[in-house]
C-alpha positions, 0 to 999 in steps of 0.5 A: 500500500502506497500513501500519500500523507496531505498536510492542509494549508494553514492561513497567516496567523500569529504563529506563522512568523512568515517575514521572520522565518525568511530571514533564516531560510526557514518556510514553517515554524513546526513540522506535522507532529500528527501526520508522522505520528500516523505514519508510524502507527500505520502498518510499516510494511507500507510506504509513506510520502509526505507532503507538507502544503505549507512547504511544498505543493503536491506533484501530479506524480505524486498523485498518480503515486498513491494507492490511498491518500490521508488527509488530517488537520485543524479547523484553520486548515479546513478550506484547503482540507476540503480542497484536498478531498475534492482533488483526490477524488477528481482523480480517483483515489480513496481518501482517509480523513482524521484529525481534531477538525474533522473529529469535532465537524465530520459533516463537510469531509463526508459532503466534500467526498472523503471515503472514510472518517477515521475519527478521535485518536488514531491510536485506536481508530488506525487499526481499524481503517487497516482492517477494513482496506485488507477486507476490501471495504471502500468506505466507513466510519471509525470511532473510538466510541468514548475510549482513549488510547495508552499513549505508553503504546503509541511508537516514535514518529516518522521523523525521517519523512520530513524535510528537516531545513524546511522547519525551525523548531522540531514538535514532540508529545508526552501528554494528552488531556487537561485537568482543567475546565475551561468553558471555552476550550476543546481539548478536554472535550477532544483528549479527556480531562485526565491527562495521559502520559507517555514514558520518560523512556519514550519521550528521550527515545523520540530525542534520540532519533532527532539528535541521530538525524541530525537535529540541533535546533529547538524542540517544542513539546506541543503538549496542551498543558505540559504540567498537567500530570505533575507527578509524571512530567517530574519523573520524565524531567529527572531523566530528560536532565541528564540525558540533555547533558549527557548529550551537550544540550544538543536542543532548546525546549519550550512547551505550554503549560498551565499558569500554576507552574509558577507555585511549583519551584521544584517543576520550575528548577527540573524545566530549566535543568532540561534546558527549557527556555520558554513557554506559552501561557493561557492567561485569557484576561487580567478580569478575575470575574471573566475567568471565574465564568470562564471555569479558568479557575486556576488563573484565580488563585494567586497574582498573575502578574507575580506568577509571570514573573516568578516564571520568567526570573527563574529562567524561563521566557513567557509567551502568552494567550489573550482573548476578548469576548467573554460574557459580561466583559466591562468595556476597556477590557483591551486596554486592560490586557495591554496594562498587563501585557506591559507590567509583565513585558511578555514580548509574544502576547497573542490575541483571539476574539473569543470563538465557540468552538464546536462541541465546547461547553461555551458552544452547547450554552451558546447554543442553548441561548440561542446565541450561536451566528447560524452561518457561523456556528463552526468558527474559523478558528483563527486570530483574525475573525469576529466572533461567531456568536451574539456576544453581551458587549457590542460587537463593534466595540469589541472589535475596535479593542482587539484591533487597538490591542494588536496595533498598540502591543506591535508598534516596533518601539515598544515591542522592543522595550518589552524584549529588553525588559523580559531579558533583561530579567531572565536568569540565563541557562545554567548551562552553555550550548555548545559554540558553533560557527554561525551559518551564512543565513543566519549571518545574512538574518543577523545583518538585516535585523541590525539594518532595519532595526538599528539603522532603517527605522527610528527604533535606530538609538533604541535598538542599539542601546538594548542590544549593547545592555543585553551583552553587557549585564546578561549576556547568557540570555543574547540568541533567544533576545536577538531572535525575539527582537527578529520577530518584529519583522512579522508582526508589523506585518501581521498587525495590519493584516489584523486591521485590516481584516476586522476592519472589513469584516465589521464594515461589512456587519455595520452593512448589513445591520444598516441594511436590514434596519431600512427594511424593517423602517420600510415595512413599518411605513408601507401602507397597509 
């Protein structure tokens, strides 16, 4: 069996990093961490191409290679997964498709053609598209039927199938679930709230392979929330420690985690001791109230800001996830974000206006309430849409925040303040990666970075100023500040796309609003 392995589009977003990841010749941040992990579950007697969209475009003989094509992705990666299916089936191929999008929504693969659904965790569902391709069967759909997989069983990814250059960080997993409840959020309704873990074993194999294929670039553990399991990310980080030195530190790890790490000083030193250096937040919103509606009870219990940068002193660097919306949201709540944004100086605050999404417990009140916009009941599922529900606050003042909330944060000046004051109160690693001489690309990247921060643009004194002060009093910490700094190269970018997107979408709204009022004042007039 020959299979070719499809990996949608994803549109431009905040984590793109489009214009930064061009100065280092790299074309996607992260690798399809799902797609190889298919791979590797499926029978190994087979063969596997992968393509990866967001790198490369298909062949027609690539197409005219294969005997059966996989197609998996997220909900952002549903317009050209939908494509996919059209253009496999414009050629006569059966098509599987899996994946958390299509585990949710299965309704738009099935319309658009595909021959089976292999839904939830492939795990278990994998096995099951096996057994009915040796019996011949052409369609059908695969469930796990409530059940989650020993993820202790599930073998090391593919990592051979990829085009390593293509990417700049490397993605593994050791956990899958929360234990949390957040009303928004659908990876408990996707993995379960208890969370799973692989073995320390496991995990340092899946290293392993990387480092023997040569990998020694940054590694991101995608786990939704990496501390979930305490108990076991402790057993892992006691022997991922020495392995990392055993090995000289071959890796620079980052992953997300839940803002109670901040009250774990024993987790905190074992991360570090790893050679983690950054992780991402789920902070939502400085308005205690929203969090506690929200269910994010765990951001209620001690000062985020103190948490934040307990976590960043300690040596860790802080990225992290906003959102506009909630119920009952005073107005200025934007404004908030920003003050928080500052006091912290995360450098990377990312914005989302609040979607329903599919299945959630936000979607089935919504729905309940009637508050759900029909026509966009599944949400696109990025950071530049309106909402897809009837929000307590008026929309358009929503959406000017958000849009003044990414405008404000990336104004290029001070974007760079907050990199200079996170890095400058970041402890550096304990220990030092192993030198190496810089690439050209990388020399090319550093140069334009200099030029257009340093010298192009009036960030010029400022630029150099923090530059100088990062070599002088903490020097440990000079490749991630200078990377960060490069990230502004995507997010002037990128903030106007967001303006000029909401923009759109709520002059367009503002429209039809309009238009539907000159009806009903129509009506009311017209004689009877």
């Amino acid at each position: 069996m020959r299979v070719l392995l499809l990996y949608p589009l994803f549109p431009k977003s905040f984590w793109s990093f489009d214009r930064a990841l061009e100065l280092i010749g790299r074309k996607v941040s992260l690798p399809p961490l799902g797609m190889i992990t298919v791979a590797a579950i499926l029978p190994q007697t087979w063969e596997f191409r992968l393509v990866d969209r967001n790198v490369r475009e298909e062949t027609e003989a690539d197409w005219a290679w294969a005997d059966l094509v996989i197609i998996s992705g997220m909900i952002v990666q549903k317009p050209d997964m939908l494509h996919l299916i059209g253009e496999a089936k414009r050629r006569g191929k059966l098509v599987a498709v899996g994946g958390p999008y299509v585990t949710s929504v299965p309704d738009a693969a099935q319309e658009a053609g595909a021959d089976f659904l292999v839904l939830d965790e492939g795990e278990i569902t994998l096995p099951l598209l096996v057994a009915a391709l040796e019996q011949g069967e052409t369609s059908g759909i695969f469930t796990a039927k409530g059940n989650k997989p020993d993820v202790t069983t599930t073998p090391i990814p593919r990592f051979d199938l990829l085009d390593l250059n293509a990417y700049n960080e490397m993605s593994v997993q050791f956990s899958r679930g929360c234990p949390f409840q957040c009303e928004f959020c659908d990876i408990i309704v996707l993995y379960g709230r208890k969370p799973r873990t692989k073995t320390p074993a496991q995990l340092i194999a899946e290293l392993q392979t990387l480092y023997d294929l040569g990998w020694r670039r940054s590694v991101f553990m995608v786990d939704d929330n990496f501390i979930g399991n305490k108990r076991n990310v402790k057993l892992l980080l006691r022997e991922l420690g020495p392995w990392m030195a055993n090995h000289n530190y071959p890796f620079r790890l980052a992953t997300e985690a839940s803002v109670d790490l901040a009250q774990d000083d024993e987790l905190l030193a074992l991360m570090v001791a790893a050679n983690f250096t950054a992780v991402f937040l789920g902070i939502e919103t400085p308005d205690t109230d929203s969090l506690a509606l929200t269910h994010k009870f765990q951001n209620t219990r001690n000062s985020l800001i103190e948490s934040v940068r307990k976590i960043n002193q300690a040596g860790l660097s802080v990225m992290a996830g906003f959102i506009l919306g909630f119920d009952d949201e005073k107005s200025g709540a934007g404004d908030r974000i920003i003050d928080f944004v500052e006091a912290t100086a995360i450098p990377k605050a990312m914005f989302g206006l609040l979607q329903a999404l599919p299945n959630t417990a936000l979607w089935q009140r919504l729905h309940k309430e009637g508050r759900l916009l029909e026509a966009k009941q599944e949400t696109e599922g990025h950071q530049m849409t309106l909402t897809n529900f009837v929000p307590t606050r008026p929309l358009p003042e929503l959406a000017r925040e958000y849009v003044s909330c990414f405008w404000e944060l990336y104004e290029p000046r001070r974007y760079l303040s907050r990199v200079y004051r996170h890095f400058m109160a970041m402890k550096p690693a304990p220990h030092k990666a192993p030198f190496r001489m810089l690439e050209f690309v990388e020399m090319r990247a550093v140069f334009i970075i200099c030029w257009r921060q340093g010298i192009k643009r009036n960030t010029r004194f400022q630029f150099w100023k923090q530059l100088f002060g990062i070599m002088r009093h903490n020097p440990g910490v000079f490749v991630p500040y200078l990377s960060n700094c490069a990230l502004i190269e995507h997010f002037i970018q990128y903030r106007q796309i967001v303006r000029d997107e909401i923009e759109a979408q709520l002059a367009t709204l503002l429209e039809e609003e309009s238009r539907e009022d000159m009806v009903e004042k129509t009506y009311a007039v017209s004689p009877k």
